[in-house]
C-alpha positions in Angstrom: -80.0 -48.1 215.1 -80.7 -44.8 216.3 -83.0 -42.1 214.1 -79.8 -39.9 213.5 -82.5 -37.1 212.7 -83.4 -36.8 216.0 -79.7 -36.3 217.6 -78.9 -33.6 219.8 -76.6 -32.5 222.5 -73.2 -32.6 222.8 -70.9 -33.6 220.9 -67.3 -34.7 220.6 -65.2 -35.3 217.3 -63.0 -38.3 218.2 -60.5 -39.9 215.5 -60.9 -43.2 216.8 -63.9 -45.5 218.2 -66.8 -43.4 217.3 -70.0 -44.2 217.4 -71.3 -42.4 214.4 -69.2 -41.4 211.0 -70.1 -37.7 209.9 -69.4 -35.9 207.2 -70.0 -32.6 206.1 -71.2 -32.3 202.1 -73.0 -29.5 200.1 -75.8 -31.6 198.9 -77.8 -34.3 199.6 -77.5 -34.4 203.3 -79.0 -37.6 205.2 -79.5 -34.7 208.5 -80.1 -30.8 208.9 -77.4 -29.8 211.9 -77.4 -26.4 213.5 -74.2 -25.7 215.9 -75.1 -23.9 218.9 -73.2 -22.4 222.2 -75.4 -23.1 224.1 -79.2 -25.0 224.6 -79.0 -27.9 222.3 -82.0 -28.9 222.9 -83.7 -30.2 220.0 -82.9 -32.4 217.2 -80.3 -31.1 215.0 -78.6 -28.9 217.7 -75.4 -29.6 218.6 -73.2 -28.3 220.5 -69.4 -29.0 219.8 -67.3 -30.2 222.8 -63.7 -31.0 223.8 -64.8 -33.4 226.8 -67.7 -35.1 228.1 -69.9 -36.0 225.5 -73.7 -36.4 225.9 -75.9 -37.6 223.4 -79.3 -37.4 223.6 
């Protein structure tokens, strides 16, 4: 398995056949995530997208 800390890039929400489950709480998060425009570059940083996905 992946270290989910150290996801960036971007990414796609998908209702079906993903390859992570997120979800967005208050307190007690596993991960820190920062949405950008643009440059995600670093862990935590992602930016949203409607197609073509990439992970780093």
């Amino acid at each position: 398995m992946a270290d989910l800390s150290r996801i960036y890039g971007k990414i796609q929400f998908v209702d079906n056949f993903a390859d992570y489950k997120v979800q967005v709480v208050d307190n007690f998060a596993d991960i820190d995530v920062q949405i950008v425009d643009n440059f995600a570059d670093s862990a935590g940083k992602w930016q949203i997208v409607d197609n073509f996905p990439k992970v780093n």
